[in-house]
PyMOL CGO cylinders between C-alpha atoms (Angstrom):
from pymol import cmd
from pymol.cgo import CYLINDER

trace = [
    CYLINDER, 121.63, 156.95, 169.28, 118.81, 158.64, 170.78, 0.3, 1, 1, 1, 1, 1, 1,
    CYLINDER, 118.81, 158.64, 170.78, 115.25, 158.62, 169.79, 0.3, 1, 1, 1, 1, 1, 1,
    CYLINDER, 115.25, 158.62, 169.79, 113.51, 160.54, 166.78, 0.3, 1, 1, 1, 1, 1, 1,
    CYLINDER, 113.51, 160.54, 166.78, 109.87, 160.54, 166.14, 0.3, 1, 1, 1, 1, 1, 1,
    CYLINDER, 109.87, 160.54, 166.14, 108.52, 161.47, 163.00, 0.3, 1, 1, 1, 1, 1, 1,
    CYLINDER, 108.52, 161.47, 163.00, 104.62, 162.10, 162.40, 0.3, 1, 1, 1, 1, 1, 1,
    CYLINDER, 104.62, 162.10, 162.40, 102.48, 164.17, 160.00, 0.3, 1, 1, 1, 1, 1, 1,
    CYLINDER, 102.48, 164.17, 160.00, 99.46, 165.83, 160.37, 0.3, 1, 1, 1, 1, 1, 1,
    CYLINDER, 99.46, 165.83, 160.37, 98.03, 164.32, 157.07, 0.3, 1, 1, 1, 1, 1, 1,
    CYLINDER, 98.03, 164.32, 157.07, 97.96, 160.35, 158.52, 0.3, 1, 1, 1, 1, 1, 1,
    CYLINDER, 97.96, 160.35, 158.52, 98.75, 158.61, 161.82, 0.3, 1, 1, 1, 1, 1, 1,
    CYLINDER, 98.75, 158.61, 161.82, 101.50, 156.04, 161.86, 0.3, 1, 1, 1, 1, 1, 1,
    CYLINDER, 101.50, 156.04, 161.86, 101.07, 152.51, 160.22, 0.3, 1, 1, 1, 1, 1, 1,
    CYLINDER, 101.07, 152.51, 160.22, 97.78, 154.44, 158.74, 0.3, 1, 1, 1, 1, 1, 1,
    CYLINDER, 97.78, 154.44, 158.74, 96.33, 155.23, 155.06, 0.3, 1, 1, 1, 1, 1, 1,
    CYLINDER, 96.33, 155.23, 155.06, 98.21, 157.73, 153.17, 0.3, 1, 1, 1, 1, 1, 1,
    CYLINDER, 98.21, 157.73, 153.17, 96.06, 160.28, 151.55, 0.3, 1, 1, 1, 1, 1, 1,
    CYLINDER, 96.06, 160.28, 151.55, 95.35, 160.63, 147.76, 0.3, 1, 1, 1, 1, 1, 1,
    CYLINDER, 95.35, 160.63, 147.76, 96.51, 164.01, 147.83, 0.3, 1, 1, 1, 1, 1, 1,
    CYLINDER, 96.51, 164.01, 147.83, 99.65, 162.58, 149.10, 0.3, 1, 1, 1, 1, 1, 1,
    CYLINDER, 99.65, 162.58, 149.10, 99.90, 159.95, 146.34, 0.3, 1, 1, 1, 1, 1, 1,
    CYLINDER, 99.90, 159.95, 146.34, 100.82, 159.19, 142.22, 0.3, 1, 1, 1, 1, 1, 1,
    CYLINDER, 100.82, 159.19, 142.22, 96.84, 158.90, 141.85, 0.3, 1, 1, 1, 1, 1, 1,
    CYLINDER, 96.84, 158.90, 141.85, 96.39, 162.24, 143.08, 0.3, 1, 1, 1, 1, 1, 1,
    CYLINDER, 96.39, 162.24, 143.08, 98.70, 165.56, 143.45, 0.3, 1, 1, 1, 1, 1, 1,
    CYLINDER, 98.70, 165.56, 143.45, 101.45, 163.84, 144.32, 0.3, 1, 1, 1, 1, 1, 1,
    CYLINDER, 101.45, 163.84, 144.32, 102.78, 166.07, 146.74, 0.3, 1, 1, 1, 1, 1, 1,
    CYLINDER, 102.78, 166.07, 146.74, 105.13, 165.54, 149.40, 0.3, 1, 1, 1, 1, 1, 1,
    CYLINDER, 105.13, 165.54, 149.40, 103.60, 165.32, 153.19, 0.3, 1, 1, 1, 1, 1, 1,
    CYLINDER, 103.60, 165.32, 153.19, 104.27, 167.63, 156.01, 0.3, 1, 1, 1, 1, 1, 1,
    CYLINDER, 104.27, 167.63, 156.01, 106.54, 165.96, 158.49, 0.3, 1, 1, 1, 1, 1, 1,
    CYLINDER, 106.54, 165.96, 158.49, 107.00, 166.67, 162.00, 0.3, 1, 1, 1, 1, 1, 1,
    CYLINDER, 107.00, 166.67, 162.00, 109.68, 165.74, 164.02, 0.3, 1, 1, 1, 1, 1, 1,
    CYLINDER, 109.68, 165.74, 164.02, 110.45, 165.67, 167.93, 0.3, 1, 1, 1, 1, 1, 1,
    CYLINDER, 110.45, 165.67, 167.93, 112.90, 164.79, 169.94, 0.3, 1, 1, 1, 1, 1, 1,
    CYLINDER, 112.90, 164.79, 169.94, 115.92, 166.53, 167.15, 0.3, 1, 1, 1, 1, 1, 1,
    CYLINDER, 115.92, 166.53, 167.15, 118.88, 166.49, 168.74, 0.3, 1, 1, 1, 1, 1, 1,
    CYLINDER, 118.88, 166.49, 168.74, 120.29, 169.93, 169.43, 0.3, 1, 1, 1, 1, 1, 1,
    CYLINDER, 120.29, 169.93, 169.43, 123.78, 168.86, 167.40, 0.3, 1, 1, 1, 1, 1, 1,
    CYLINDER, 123.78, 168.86, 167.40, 122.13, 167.98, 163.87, 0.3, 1, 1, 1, 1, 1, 1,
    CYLINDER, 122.13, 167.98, 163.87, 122.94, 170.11, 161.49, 0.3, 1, 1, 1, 1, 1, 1,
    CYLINDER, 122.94, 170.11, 161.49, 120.99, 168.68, 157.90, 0.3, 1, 1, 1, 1, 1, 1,
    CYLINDER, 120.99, 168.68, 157.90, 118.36, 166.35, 157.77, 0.3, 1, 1, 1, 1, 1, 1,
    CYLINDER, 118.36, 166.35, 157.77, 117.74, 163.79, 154.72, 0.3, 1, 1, 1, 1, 1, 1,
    CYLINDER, 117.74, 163.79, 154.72, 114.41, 161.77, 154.15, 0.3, 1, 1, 1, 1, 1, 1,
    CYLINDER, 114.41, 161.77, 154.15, 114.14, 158.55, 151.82, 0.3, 1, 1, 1, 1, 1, 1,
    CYLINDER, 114.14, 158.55, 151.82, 110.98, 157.20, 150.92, 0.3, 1, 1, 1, 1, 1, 1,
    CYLINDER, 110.98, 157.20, 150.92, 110.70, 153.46, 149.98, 0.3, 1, 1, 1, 1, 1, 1,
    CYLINDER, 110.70, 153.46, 149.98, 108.01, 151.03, 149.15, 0.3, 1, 1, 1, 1, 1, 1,
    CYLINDER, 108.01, 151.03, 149.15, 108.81, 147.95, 151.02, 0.3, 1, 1, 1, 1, 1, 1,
    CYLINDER, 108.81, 147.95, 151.02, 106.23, 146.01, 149.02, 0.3, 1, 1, 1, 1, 1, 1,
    CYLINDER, 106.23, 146.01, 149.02, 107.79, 146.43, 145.38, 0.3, 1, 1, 1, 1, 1, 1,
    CYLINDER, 107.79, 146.43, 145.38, 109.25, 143.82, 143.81, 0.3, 1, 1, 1, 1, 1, 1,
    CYLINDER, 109.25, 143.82, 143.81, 112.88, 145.56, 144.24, 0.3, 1, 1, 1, 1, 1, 1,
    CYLINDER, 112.88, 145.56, 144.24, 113.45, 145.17, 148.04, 0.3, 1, 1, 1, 1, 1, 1,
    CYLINDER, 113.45, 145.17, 148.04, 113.05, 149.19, 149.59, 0.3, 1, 1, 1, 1, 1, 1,
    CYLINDER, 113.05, 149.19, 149.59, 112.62, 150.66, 146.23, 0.3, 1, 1, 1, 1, 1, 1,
    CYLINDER, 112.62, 150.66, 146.23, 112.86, 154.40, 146.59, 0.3, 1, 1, 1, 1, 1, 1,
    CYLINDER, 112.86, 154.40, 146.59, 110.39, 156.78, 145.84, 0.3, 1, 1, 1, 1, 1, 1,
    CYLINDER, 110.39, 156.78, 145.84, 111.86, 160.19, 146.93, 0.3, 1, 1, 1, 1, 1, 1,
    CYLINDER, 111.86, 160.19, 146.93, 115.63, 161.12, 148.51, 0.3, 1, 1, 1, 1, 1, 1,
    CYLINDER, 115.63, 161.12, 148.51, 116.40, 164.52, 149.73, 0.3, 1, 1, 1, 1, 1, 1,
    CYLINDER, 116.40, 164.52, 149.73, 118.79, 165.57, 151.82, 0.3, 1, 1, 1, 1, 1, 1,
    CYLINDER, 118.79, 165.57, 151.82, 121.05, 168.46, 153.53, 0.3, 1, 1, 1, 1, 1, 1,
    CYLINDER, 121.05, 168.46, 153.53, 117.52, 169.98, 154.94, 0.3, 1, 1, 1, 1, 1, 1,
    CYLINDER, 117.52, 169.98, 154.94, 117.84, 171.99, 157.87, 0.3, 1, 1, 1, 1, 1, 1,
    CYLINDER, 117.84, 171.99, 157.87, 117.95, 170.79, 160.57, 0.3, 1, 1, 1, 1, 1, 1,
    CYLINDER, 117.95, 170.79, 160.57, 113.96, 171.61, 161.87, 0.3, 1, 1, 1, 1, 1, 1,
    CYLINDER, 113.96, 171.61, 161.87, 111.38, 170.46, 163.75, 0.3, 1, 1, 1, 1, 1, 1,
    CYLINDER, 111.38, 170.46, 163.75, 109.04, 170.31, 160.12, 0.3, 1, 1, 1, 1, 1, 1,
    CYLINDER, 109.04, 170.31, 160.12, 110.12, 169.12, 157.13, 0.3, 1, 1, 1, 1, 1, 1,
    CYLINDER, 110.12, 169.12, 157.13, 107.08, 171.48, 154.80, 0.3, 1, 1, 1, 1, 1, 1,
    CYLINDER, 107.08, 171.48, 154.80, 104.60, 169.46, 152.46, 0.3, 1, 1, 1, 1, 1, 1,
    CYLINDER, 104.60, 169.46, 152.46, 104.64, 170.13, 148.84, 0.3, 1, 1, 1, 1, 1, 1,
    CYLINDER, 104.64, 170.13, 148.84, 108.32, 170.13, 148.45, 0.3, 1, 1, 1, 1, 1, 1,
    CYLINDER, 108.32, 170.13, 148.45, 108.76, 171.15, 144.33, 0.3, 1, 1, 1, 1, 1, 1,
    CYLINDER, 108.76, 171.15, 144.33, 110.43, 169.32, 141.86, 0.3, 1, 1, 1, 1, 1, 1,
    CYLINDER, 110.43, 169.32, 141.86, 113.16, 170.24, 141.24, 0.3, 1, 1, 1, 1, 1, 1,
    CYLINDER, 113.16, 170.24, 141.24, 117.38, 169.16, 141.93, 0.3, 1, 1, 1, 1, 1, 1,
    CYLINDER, 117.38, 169.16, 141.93, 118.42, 172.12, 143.80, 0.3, 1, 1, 1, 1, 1, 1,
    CYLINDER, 118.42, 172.12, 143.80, 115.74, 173.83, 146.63, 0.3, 1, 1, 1, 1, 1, 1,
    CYLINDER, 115.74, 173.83, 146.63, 117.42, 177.17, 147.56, 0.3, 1, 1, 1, 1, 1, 1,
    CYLINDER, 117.42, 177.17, 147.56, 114.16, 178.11, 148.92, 0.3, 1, 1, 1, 1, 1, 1,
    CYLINDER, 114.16, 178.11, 148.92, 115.22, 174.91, 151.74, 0.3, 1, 1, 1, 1, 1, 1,
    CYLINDER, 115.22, 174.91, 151.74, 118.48, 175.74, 152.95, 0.3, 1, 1, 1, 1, 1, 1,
    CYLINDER, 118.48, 175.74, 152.95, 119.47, 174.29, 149.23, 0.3, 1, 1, 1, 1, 1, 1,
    CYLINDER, 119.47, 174.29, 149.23, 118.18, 170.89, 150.03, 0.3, 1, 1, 1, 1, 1, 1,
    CYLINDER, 118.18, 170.89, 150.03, 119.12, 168.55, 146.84, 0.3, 1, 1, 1, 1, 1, 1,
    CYLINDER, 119.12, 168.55, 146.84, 116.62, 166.20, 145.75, 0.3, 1, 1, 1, 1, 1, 1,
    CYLINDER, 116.62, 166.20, 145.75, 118.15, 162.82, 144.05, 0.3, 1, 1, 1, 1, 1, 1,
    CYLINDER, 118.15, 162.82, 144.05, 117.29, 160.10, 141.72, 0.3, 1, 1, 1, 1, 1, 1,
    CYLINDER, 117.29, 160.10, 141.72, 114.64, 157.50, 142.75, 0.3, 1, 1, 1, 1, 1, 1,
    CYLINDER, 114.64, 157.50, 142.75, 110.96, 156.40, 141.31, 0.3, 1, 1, 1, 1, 1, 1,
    CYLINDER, 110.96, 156.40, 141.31, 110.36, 160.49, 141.66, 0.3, 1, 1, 1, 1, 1, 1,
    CYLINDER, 110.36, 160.49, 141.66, 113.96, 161.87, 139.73, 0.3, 1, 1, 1, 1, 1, 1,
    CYLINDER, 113.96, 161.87, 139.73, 114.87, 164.46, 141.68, 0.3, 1, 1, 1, 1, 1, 1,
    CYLINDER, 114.87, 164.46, 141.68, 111.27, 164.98, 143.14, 0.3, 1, 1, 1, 1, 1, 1,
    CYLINDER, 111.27, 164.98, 143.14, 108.58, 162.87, 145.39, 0.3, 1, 1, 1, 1, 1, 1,
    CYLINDER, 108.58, 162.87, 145.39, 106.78, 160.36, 143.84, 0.3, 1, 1, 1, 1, 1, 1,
    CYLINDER, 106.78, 160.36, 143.84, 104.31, 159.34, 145.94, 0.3, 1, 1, 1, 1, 1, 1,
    CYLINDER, 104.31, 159.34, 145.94, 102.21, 155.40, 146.20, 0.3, 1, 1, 1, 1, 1, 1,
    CYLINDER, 102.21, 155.40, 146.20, 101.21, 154.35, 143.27, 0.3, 1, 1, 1, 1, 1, 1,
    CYLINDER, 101.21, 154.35, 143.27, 100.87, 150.45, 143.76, 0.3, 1, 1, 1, 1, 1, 1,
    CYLINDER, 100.87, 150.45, 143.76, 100.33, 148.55, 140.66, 0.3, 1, 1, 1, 1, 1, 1,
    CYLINDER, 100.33, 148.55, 140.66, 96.51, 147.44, 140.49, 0.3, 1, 1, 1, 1, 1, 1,
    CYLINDER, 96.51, 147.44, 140.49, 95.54, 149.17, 143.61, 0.3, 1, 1, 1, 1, 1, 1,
    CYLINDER, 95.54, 149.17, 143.61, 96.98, 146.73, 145.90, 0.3, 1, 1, 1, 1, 1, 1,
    CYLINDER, 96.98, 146.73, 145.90, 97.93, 147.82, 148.85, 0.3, 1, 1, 1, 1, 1, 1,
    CYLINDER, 97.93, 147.82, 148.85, 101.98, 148.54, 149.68, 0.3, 1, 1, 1, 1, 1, 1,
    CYLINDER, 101.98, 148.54, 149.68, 103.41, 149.76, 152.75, 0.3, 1, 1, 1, 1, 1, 1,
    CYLINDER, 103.41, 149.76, 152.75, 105.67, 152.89, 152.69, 0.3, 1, 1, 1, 1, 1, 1,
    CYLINDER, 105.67, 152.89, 152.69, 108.56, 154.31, 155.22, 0.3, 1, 1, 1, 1, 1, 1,
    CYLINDER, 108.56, 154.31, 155.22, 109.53, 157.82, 155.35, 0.3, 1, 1, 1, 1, 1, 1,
    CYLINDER, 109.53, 157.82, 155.35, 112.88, 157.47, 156.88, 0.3, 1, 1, 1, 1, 1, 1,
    CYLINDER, 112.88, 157.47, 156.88, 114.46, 160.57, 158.48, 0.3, 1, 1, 1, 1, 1, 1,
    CYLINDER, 114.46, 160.57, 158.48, 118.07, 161.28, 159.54, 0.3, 1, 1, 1, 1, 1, 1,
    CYLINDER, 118.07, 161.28, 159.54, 119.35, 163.65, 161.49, 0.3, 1, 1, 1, 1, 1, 1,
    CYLINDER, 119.35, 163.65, 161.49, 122.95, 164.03, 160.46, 0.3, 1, 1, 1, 1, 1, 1,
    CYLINDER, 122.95, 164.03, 160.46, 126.26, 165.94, 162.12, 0.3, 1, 1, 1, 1, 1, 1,
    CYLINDER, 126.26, 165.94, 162.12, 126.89, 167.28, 158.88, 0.3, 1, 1, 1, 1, 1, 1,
    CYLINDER, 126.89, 167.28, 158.88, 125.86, 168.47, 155.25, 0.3, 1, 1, 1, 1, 1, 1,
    CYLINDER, 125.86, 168.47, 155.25, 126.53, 166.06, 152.77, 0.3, 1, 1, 1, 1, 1, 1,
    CYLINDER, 126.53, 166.06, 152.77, 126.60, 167.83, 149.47, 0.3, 1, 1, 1, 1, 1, 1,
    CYLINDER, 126.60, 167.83, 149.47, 125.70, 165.30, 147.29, 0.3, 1, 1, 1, 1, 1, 1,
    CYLINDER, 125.70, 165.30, 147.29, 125.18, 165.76, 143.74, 0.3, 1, 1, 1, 1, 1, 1,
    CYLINDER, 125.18, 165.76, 143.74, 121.44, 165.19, 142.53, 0.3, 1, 1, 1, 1, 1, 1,
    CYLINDER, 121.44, 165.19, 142.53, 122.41, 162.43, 140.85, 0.3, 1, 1, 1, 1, 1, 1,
    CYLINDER, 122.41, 162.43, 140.85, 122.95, 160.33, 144.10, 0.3, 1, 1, 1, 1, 1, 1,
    CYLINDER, 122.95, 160.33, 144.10, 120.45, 157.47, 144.03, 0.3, 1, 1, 1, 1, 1, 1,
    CYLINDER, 120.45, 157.47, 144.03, 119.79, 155.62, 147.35, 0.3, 1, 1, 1, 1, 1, 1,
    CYLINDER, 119.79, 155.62, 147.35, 122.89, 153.14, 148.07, 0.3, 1, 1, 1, 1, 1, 1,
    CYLINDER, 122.89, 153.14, 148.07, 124.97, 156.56, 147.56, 0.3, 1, 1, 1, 1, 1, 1,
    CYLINDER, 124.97, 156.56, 147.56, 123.23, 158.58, 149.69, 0.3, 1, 1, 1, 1, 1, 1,
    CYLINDER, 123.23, 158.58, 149.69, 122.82, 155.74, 152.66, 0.3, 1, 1, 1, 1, 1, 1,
    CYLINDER, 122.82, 155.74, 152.66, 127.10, 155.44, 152.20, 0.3, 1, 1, 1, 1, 1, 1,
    CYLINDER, 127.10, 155.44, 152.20, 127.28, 158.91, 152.63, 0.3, 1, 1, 1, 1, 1, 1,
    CYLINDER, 127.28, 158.91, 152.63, 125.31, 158.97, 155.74, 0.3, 1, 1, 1, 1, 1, 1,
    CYLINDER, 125.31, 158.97, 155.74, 127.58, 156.32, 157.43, 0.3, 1, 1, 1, 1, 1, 1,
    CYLINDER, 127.58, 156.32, 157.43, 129.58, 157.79, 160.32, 0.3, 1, 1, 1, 1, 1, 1,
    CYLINDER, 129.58, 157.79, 160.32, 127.03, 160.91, 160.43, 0.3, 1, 1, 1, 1, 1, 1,
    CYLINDER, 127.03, 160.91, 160.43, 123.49, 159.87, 161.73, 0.3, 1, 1, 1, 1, 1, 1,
    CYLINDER, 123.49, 159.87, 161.73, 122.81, 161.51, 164.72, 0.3, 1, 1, 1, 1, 1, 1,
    CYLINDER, 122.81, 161.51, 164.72, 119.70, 159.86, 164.89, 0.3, 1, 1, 1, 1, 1, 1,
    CYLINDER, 119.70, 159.86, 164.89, 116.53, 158.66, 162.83, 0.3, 1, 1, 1, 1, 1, 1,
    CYLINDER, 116.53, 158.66, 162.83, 112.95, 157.76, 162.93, 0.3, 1, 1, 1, 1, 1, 1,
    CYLINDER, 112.95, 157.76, 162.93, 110.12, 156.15, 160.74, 0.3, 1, 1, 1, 1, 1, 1,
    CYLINDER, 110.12, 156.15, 160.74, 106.70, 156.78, 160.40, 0.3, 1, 1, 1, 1, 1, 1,
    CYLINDER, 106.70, 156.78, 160.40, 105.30, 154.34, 158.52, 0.3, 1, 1, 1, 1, 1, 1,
    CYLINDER, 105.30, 154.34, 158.52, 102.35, 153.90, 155.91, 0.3, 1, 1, 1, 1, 1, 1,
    CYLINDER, 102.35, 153.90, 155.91, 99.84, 152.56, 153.21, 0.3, 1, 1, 1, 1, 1, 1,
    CYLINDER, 99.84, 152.56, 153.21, 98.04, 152.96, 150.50, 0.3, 1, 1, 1, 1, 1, 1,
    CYLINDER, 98.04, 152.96, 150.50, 95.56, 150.60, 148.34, 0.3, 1, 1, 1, 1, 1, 1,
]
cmd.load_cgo(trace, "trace")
């Protein structure tokens, strides 16, 4: 499996996720940019998980069956279906069938990991795939995936 980097122009990786990008501000989905996509992928899918939370990975956003791009756009709506996306489908996490960005109890800080896949295939899922489901899925189709990692206190 070859290598995928994932960055965004909004923080650096292992840095502070902004409040804009968070449940204490707007909330709002981060612009992602990927490089090194294999030529062969055909959807992407992006789960978000706080590795910090008491549930082990617990997901804040899913998406999937993207297209396959070098950017995945910022402010992604709420919202199951996204026609406007290649009909992207979000699923059910902390954010059902949106993102839901930090929102650590207290204002501690947690660490968060926006996964992305590059898959062989579309996977149309229903949106009411939650994150085991969608991981199964993805079994026998990632292409490739990359991390870019974050926090927030």
């Amino acid at each position: 499996m070859s290598s995928l980097t994932v960055t965004s122009p909004s923080f650096a990786n292992g840095g502070q996720i902004p409040l804009l990008h968070t449940g204490f501000g707007a909330d709002c989905s981060p612009q992602l940019e990927l490089s090194g996509l294999s030529s062969q992928a055909v959807s992407l899918a992006v789960v978000l998980c706080d590795m910090d939370h008491p549930i082990p990975a617990y997901p804040h956003w899913l998406i999937w069956d993207l297209p396959a791009a070098l950017v995945i756009p910022g402010n992604i709506p709420p919202g199951a279906a996204l026609p406007a996306l290649g009909g992207a489908v979000q699923g059910v996490a902390y954010g059902k069938n949106r993102y839901r960005g930090p929102k650590p109890p207290f204002h501690w800080s947690h660490r968060y990991h926006f996964t992305v896949y590059a898959l062989d295939c579309r996977l149309s899922l229903p949106p009411t795939t939650r994150r085991r489901q969608l991981l199964a899925a993805m079994q026998g189709h990632i292409l490739q995936q990359g991390q870019l990692a974050g926090h927030y206190r």
